[in-house]
Biopython code that builds the backbone (N, CA, C, O; Angstrom):
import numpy as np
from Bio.PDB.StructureBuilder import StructureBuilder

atoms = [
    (1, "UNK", "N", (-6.202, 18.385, -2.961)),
    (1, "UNK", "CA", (-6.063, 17.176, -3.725)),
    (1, "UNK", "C", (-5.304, 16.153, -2.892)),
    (1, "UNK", "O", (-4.227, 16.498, -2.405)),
    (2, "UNK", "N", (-5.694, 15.130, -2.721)),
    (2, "UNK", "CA", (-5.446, 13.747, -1.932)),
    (2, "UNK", "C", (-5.449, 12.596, -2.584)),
    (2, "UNK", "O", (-6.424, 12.337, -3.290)),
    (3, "UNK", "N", (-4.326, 11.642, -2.478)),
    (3, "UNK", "CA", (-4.692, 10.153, -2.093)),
    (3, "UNK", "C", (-4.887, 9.232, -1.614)),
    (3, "UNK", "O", (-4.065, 8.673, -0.889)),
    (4, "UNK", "N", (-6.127, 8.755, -1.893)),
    (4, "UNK", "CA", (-6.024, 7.495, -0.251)),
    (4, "UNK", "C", (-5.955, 6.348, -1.359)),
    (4, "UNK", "O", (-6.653, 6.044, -2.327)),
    (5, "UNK", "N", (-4.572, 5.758, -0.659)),
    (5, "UNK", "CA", (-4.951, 4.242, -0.811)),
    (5, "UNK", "C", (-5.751, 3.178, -0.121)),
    (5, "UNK", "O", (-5.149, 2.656, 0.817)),
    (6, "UNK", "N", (-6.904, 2.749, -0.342)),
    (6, "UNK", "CA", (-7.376, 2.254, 1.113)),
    (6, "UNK", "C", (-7.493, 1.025, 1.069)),
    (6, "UNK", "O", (-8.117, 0.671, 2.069)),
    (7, "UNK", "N", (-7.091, -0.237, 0.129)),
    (7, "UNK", "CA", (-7.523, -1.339, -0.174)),
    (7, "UNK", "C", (-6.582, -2.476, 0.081)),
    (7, "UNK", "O", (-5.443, -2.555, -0.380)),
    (8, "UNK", "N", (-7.079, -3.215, 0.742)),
    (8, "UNK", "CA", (-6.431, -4.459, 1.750)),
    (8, "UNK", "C", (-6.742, -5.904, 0.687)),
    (8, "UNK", "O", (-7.849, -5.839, 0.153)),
    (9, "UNK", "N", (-6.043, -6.980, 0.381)),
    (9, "UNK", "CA", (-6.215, -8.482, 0.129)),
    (9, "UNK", "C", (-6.590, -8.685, 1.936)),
    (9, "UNK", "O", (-5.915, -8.422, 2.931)),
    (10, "UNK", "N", (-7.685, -9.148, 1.804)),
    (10, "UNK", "CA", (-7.962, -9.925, 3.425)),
    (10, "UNK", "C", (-8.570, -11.110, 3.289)),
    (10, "UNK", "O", (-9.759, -11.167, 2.975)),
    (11, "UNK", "N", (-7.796, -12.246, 3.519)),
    (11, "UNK", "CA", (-7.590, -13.375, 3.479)),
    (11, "UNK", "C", (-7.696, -14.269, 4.854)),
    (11, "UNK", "O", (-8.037, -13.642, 5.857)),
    (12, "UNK", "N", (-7.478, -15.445, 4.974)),
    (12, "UNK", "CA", (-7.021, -15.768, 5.989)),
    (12, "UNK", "C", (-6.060, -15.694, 6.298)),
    (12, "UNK", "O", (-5.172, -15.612, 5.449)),
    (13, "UNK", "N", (-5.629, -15.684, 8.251)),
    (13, "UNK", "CA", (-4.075, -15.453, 8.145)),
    (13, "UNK", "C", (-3.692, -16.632, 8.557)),
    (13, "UNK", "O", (-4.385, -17.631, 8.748)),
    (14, "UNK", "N", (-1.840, -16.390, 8.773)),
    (14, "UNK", "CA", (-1.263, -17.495, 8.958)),
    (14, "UNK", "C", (-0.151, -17.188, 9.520)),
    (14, "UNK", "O", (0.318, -16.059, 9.379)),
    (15, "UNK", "N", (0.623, -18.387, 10.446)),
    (15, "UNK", "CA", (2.103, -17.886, 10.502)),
    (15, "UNK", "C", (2.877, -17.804, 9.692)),
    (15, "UNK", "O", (3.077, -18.783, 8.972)),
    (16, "UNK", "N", (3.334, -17.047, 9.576)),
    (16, "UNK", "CA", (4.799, -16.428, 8.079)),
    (16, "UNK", "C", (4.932, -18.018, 7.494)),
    (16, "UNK", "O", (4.558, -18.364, 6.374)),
    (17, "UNK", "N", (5.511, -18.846, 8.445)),
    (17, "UNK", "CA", (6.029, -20.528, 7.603)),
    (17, "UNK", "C", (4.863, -20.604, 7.019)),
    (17, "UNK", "O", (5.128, -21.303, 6.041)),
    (18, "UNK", "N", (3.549, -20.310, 6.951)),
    (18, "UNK", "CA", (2.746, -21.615, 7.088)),
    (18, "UNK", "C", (1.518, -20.438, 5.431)),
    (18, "UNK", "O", (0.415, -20.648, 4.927)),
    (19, "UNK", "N", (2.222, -19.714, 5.294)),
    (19, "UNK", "CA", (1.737, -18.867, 4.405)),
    (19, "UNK", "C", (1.712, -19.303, 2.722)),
    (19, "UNK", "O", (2.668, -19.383, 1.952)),
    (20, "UNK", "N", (0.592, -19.493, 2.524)),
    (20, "UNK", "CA", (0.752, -20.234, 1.092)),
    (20, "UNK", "C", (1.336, -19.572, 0.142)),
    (20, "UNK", "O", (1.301, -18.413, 0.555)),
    (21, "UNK", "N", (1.935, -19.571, -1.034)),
    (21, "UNK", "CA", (2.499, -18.525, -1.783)),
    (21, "UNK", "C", (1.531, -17.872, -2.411)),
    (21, "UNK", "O", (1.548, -16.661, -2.629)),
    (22, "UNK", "N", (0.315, -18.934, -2.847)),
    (22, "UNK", "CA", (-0.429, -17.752, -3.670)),
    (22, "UNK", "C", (-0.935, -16.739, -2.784)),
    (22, "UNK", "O", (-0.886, -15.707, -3.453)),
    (23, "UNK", "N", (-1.447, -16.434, -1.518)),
    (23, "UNK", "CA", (-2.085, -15.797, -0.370)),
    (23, "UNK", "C", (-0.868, -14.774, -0.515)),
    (23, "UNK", "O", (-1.220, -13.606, -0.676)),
    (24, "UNK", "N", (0.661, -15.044, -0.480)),
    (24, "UNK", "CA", (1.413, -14.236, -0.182)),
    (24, "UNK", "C", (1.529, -12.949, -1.500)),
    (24, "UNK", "O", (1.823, -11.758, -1.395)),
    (25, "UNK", "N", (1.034, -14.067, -3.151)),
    (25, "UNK", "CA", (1.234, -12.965, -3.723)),
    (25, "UNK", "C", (0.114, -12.199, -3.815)),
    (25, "UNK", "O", (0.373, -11.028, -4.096)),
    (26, "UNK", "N", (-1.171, -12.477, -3.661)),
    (26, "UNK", "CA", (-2.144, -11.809, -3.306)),
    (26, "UNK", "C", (-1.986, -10.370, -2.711)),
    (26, "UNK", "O", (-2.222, -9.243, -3.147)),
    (27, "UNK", "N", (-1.474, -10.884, -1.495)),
    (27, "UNK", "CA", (-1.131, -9.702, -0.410)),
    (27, "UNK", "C", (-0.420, -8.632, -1.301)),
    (27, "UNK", "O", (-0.795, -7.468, -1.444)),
    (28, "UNK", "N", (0.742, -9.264, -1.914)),
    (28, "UNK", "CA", (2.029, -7.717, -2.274)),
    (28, "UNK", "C", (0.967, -7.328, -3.128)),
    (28, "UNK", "O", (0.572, -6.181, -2.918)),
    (29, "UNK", "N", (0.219, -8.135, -4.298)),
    (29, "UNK", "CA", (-0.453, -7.509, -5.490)),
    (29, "UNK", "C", (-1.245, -6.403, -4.681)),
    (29, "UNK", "O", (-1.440, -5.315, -5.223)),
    (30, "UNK", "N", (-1.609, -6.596, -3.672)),
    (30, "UNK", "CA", (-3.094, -5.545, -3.521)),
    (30, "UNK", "C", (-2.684, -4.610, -2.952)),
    (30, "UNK", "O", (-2.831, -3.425, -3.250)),
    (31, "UNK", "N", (-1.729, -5.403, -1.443)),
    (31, "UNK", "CA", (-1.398, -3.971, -0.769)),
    (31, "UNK", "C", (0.068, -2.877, -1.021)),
    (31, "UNK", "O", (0.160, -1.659, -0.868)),
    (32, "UNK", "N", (1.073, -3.875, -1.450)),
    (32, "UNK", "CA", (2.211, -3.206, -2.118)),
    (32, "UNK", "C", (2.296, -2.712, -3.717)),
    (32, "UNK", "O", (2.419, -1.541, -4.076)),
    (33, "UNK", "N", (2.224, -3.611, -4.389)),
    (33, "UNK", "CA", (2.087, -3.146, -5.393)),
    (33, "UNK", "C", (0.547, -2.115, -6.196)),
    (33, "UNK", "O", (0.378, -1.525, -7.263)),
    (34, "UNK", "N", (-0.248, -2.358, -5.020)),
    (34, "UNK", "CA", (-1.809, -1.278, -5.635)),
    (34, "UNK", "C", (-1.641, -0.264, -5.208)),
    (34, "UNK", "O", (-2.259, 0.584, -5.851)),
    (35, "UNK", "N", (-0.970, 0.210, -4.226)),
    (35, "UNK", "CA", (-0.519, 1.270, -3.254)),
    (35, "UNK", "C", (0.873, 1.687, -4.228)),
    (35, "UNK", "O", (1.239, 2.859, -4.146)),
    (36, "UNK", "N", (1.447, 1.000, -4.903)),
    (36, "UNK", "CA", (2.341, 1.940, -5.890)),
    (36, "UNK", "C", (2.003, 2.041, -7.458)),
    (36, "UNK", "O", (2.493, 2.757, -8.331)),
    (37, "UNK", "N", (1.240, 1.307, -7.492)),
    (37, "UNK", "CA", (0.555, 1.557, -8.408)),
    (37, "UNK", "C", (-0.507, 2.521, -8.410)),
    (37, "UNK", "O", (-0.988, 2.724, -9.524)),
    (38, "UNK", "N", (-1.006, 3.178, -7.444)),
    (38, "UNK", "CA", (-2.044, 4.473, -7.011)),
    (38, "UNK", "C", (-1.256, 5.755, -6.997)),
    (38, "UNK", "O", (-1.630, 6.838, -7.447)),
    (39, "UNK", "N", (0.026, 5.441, -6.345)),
    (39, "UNK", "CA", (0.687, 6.808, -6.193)),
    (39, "UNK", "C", (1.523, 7.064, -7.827)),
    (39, "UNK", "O", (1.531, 8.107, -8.480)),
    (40, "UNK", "N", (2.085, 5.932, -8.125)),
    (40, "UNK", "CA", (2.995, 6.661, -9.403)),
    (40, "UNK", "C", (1.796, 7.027, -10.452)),
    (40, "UNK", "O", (2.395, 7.368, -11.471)),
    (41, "UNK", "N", (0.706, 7.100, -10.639)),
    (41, "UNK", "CA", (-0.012, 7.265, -11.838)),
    (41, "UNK", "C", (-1.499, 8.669, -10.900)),
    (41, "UNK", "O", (-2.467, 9.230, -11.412)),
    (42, "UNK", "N", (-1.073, 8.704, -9.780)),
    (42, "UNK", "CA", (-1.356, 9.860, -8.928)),
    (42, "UNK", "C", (-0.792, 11.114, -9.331)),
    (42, "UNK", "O", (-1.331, 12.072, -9.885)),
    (43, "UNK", "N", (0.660, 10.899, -8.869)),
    (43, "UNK", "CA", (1.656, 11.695, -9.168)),
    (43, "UNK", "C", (1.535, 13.318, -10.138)),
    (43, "UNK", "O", (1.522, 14.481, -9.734)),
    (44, "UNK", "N", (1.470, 12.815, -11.343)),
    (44, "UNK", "CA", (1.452, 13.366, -12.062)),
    (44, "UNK", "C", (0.315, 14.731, -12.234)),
    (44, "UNK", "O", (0.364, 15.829, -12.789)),
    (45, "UNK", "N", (-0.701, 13.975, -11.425)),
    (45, "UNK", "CA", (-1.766, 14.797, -11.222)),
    (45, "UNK", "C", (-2.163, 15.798, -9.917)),
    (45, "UNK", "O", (-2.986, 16.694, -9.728)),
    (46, "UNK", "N", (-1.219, 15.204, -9.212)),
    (46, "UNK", "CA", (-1.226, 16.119, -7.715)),
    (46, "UNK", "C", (0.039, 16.980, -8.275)),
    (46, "UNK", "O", (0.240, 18.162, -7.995)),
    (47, "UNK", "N", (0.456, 16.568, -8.704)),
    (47, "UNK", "CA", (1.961, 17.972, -9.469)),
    (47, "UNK", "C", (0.980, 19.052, -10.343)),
    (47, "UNK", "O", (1.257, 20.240, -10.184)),
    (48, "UNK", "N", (0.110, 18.800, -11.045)),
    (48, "UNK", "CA", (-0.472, 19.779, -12.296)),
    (48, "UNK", "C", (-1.572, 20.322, -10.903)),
    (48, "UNK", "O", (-2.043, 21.407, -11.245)),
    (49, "UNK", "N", (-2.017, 19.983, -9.726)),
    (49, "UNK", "CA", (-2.849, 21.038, -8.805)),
    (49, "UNK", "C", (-1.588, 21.443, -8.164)),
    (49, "UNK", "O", (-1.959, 22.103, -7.194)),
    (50, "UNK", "N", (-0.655, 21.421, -8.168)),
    (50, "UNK", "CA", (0.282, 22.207, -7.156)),
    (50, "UNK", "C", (0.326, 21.749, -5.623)),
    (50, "UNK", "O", (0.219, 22.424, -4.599)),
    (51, "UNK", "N", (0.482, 20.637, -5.773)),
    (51, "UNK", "CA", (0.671, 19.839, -4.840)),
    (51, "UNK", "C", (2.415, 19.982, -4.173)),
    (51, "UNK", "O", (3.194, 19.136, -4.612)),
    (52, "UNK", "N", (2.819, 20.715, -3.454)),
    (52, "UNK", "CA", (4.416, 20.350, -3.203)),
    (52, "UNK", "C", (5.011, 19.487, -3.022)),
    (52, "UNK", "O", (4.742, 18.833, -2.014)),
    (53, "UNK", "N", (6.102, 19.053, -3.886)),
    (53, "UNK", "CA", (6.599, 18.054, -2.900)),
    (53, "UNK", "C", (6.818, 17.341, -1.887)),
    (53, "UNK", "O", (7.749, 17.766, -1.203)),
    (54, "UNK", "N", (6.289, 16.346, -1.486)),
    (54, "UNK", "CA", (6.633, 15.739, 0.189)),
    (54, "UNK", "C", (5.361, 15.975, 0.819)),
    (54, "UNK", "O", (5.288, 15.685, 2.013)),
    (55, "UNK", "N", (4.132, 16.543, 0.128)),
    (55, "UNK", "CA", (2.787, 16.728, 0.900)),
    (55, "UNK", "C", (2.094, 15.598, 0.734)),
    (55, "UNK", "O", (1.105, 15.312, 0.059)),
    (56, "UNK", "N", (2.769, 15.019, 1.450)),
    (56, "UNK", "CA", (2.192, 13.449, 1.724)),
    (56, "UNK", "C", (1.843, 12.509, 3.557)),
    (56, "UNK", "O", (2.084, 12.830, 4.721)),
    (57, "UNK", "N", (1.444, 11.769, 3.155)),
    (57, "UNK", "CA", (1.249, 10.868, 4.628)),
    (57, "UNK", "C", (0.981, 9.480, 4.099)),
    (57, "UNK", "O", (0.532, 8.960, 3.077)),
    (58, "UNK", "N", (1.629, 9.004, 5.669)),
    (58, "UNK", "CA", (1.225, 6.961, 5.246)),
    (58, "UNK", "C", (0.676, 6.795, 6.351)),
    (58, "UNK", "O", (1.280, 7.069, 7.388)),
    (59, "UNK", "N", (-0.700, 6.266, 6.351)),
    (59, "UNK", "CA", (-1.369, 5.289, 7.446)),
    (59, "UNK", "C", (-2.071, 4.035, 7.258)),
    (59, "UNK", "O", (-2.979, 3.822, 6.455)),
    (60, "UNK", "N", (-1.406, 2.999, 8.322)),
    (60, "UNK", "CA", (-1.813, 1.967, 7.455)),
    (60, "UNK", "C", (-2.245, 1.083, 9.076)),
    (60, "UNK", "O", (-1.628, 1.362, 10.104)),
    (61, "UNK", "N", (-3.189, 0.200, 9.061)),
    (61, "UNK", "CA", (-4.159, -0.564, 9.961)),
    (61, "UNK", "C", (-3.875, -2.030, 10.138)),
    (61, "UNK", "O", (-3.802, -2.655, 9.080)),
    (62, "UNK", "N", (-3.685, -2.761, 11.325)),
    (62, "UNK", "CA", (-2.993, -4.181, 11.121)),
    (62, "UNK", "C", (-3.746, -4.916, 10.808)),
    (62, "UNK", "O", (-3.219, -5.985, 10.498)),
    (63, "UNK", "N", (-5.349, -4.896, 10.672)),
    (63, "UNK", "CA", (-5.728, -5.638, 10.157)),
    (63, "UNK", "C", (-5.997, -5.163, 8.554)),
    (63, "UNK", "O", (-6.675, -5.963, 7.910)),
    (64, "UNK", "N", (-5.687, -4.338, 8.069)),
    (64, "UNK", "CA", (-5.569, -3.901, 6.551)),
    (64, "UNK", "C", (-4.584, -5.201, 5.832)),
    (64, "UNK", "O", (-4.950, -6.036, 5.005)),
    (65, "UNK", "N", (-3.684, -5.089, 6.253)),
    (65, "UNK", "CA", (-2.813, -6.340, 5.932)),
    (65, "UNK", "C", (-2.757, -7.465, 6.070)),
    (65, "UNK", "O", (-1.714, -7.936, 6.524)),
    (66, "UNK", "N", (-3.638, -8.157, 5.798)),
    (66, "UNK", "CA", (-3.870, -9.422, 5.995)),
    (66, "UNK", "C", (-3.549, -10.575, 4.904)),
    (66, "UNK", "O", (-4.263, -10.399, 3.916)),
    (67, "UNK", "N", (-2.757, -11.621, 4.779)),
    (67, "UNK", "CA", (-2.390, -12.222, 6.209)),
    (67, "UNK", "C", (-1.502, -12.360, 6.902)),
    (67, "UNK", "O", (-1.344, -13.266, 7.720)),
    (68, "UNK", "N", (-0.776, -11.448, 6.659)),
    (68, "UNK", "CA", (1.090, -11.119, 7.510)),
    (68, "UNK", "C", (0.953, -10.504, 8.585)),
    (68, "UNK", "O", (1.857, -10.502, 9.421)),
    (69, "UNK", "N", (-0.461, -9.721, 8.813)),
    (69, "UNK", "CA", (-0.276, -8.387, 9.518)),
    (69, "UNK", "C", (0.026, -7.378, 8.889)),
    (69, "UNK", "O", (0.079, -7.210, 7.671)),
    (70, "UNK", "N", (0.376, -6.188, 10.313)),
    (70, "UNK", "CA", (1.148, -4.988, 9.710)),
    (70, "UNK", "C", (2.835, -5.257, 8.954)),
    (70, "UNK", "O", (3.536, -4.288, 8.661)),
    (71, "UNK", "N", (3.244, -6.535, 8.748)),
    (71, "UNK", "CA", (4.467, -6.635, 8.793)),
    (71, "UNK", "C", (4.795, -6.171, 6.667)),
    (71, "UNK", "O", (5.828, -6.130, 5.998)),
    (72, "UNK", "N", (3.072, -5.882, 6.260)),
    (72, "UNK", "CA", (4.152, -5.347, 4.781)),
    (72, "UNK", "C", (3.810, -3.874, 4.482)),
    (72, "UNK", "O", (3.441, -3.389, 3.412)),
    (73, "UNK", "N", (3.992, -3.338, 5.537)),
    (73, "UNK", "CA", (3.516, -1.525, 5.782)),
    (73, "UNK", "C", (4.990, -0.663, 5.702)),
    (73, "UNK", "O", (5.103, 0.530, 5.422)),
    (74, "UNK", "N", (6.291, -1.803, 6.094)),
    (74, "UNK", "CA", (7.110, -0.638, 5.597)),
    (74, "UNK", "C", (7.292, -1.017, 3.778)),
    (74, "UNK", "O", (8.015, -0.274, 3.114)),
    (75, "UNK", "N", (6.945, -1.595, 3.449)),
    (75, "UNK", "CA", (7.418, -1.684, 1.931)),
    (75, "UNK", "C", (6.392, -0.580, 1.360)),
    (75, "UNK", "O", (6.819, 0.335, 0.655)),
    (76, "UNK", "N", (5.285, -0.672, 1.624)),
    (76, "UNK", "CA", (3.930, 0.511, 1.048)),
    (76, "UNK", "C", (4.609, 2.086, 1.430)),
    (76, "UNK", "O", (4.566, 3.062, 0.681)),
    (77, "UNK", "N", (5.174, 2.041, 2.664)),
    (77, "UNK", "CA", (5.943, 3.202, 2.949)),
    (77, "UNK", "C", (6.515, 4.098, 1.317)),
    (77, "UNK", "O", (6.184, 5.090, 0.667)),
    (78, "UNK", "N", (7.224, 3.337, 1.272)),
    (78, "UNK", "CA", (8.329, 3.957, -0.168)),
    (78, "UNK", "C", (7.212, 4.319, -1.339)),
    (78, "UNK", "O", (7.664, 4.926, -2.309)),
    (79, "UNK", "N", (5.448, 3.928, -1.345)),
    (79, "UNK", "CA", (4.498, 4.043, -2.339)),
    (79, "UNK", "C", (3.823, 4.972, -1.788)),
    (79, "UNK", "O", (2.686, 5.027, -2.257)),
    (80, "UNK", "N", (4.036, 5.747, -0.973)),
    (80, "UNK", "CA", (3.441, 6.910, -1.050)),
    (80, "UNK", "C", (3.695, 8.479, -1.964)),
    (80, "UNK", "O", (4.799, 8.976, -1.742)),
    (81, "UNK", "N", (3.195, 8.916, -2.505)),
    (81, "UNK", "CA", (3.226, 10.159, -3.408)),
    (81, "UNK", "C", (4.409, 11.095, -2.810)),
    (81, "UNK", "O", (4.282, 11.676, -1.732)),
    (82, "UNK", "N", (5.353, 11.165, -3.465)),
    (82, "UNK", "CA", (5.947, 12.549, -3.239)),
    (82, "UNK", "C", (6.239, 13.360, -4.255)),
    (82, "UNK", "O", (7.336, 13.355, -4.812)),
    (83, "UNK", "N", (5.036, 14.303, -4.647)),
    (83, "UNK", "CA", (4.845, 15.155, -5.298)),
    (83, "UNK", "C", (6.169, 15.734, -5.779)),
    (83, "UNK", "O", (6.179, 16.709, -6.530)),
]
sb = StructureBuilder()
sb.init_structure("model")
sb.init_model(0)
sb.init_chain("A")
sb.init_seg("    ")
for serial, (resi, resn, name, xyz) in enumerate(atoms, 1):
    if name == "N":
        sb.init_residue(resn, " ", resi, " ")
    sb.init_atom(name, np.array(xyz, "f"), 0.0, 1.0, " ", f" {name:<3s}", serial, name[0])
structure = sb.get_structure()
């Protein structure tokens, strides 16, 4: 039993200044907050297959994150499943 989060906002990018806010909330909605929103409602269900604790992994792609880059991959970090 696995989760992949695999789903990116890909937008145009921009330099950090020059980043519109709605583009920015775009980004957290899809890739931070969908990515914790996948694992906490995961959770529950990789615990009832016997999933151990901590049998998890994060991989994440710089162009997945778009339009910051890789720069919002450590926040998704903390949204990964730990059983």
């Amino acid at each position: 039993h696995i989760l992949v989060n695999n789903a990116a906002a890909v937008t145009d990018r921009h330099a950090v200044a020059d980043i519109p806010i709605d583009a920015w909330r775009e980004a957290i909605a899809v890739n931070l907050t969908g990515a914790w929103l996948m694992a906490k409602w995961s959770i529950p269900h990789l615990r009832a297959a016997g999933v151990p604790r901590g049998g998890h992994g994060f991989a994440s792609g710089r162009q997945a994150a778009a339009p910051v880059g890789s720069r919002w991959a450590p926040g998704a970090t903390g949204c990964t499943p730990k059983a």
